[in-house]
C-alpha positions, 0 to 999 in steps of 0.5 A: 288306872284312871278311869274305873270300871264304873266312870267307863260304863256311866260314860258308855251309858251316857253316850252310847246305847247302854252301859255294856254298848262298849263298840259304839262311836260314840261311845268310842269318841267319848272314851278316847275324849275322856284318855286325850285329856287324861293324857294331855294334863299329865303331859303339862307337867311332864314336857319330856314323856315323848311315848305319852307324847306319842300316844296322845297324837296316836289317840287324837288319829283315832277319834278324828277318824271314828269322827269322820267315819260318824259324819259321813254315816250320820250328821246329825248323831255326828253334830250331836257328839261334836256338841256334847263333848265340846270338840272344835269342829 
Protein backbone atom coordinates (compact mmCIF):
# COMPACT_ATOMS: atom_id res chain seq x y z
CA UNK A 1 0.00 0.00 0.00
CA UNK A 2 1.14 3.48 -0.32
CA UNK A 3 0.46 4.72 2.64
CA UNK A 4 1.43 2.80 5.84
CA UNK A 5 -0.12 2.45 9.04
CA UNK A 6 2.14 4.92 10.54
CA UNK A 7 1.84 8.03 7.68
CA UNK A 8 -2.23 7.30 8.19
CA UNK A 9 -2.18 7.90 12.17
CA UNK A 10 0.27 11.03 11.73
CA UNK A 11 -2.27 12.37 9.17
CA UNK A 12 -5.19 11.32 11.37
CA UNK A 13 -3.42 12.97 14.41
CA UNK A 14 -2.33 15.99 12.33
CA UNK A 15 -6.04 16.63 11.12
CA UNK A 16 -8.21 14.97 13.21
CA UNK A 17 -8.73 14.90 16.96
CA UNK A 18 -6.34 11.91 17.60
CA UNK A 19 -4.21 9.26 15.90
CA UNK A 20 -7.00 6.83 16.40
CA UNK A 21 -9.89 9.52 15.37
CA UNK A 22 -10.21 7.81 12.00
CA UNK A 23 -14.31 9.15 11.25
CA UNK A 24 -13.58 12.86 11.29
CA UNK A 25 -14.11 15.00 8.29
CA UNK A 26 -11.01 16.11 8.34
CA UNK A 27 -9.59 13.82 9.00
CA UNK A 28 -11.60 11.84 6.17
CA UNK A 29 -10.78 15.21 3.61
CA UNK A 30 -7.01 14.62 4.40
CA UNK A 31 -6.86 11.17 3.78
CA UNK A 32 -9.05 11.14 0.53
CA UNK A 33 -6.44 14.53 -0.31
CA UNK A 34 -3.57 12.31 0.60
CA UNK A 35 -5.31 9.09 -2.16
CA UNK A 36 -6.32 11.81 -4.82
CA UNK A 37 -2.64 12.83 -5.39
CA UNK A 38 -1.35 9.33 -4.87
CA UNK A 39 -3.83 8.47 -7.74
CA UNK A 40 -3.62 11.43 -10.13
CA UNK A 41 0.48 10.96 -10.39
CA UNK A 42 0.04 7.28 -11.19
CA UNK A 43 -2.36 8.28 -13.73
CA UNK A 44 0.46 10.94 -15.44
CA UNK A 45 2.08 8.09 -16.70
CA UNK A 46 -0.58 5.74 -17.26
CA UNK A 47 -3.14 7.67 -19.46
CA UNK A 48 -5.16 4.21 -20.23
CA UNK A 49 -5.87 2.82 -16.28
CA UNK A 50 -9.95 4.00 -17.06
CA UNK A 51 -10.61 1.89 -13.43
CA UNK A 52 -8.02 4.28 -11.60
CA UNK A 53 -9.55 7.00 -13.76
CA UNK A 54 -12.84 5.80 -12.51
CA UNK A 55 -11.84 5.81 -8.84
CA UNK A 56 -10.13 9.39 -8.66
CA UNK A 57 -13.35 10.79 -10.11
CA UNK A 58 -15.31 8.47 -7.29
CA UNK A 59 -12.54 10.09 -4.66
CA UNK A 60 -12.96 13.54 -5.83
CA UNK A 61 -17.18 13.02 -5.24
CA UNK A 62 -16.24 12.02 -1.66
CA UNK A 63 -14.15 14.85 -0.52
CA UNK A 64 -16.45 17.61 -2.20
CA UNK A 65 -19.35 16.05 -0.40
CA UNK A 66 -17.49 15.72 3.27
CA UNK A 67 -16.46 19.47 2.15
CA UNK A 68 -19.86 20.72 1.73
CA UNK A 69 -21.27 18.73 4.39
CA UNK A 70 -18.18 20.62 6.60
CA UNK A 71 -19.16 23.90 5.40
CA UNK A 72 -22.53 23.98 6.21
CA UNK A 73 -21.83 22.28 9.80
CA UNK A 74 -18.92 24.71 10.64
CA UNK A 75 -17.18 27.49 8.24
CA UNK A 76 -14.57 28.02 10.18
CA UNK A 77 -13.02 24.30 10.57
CA UNK A 78 -14.53 24.01 6.88
CA UNK A 79 -11.86 27.31 5.99
CA UNK A 80 -9.19 26.02 8.21
CA UNK A 81 -8.99 22.32 6.15
CA UNK A 82 -9.67 24.36 2.93
CA UNK A 83 -6.39 26.54 4.03
CA UNK A 84 -4.41 23.53 5.32
CA UNK A 85 -4.41 21.19 2.76
CA UNK A 86 -4.33 23.99 -0.39
CA UNK A 87 -7.80 23.17 -1.94
CA UNK A 88 -8.93 25.58 -4.62
CA UNK A 89 -12.28 26.51 -3.03
Amino acid sequence: MYLSKEAKQELFEKYGSGKNDTGSTEGQIALFTKRIAHISKHLKGNQKDFNSERALVSLVGKRRRLLDYLMKKDIMRYREIVKDLGLRK
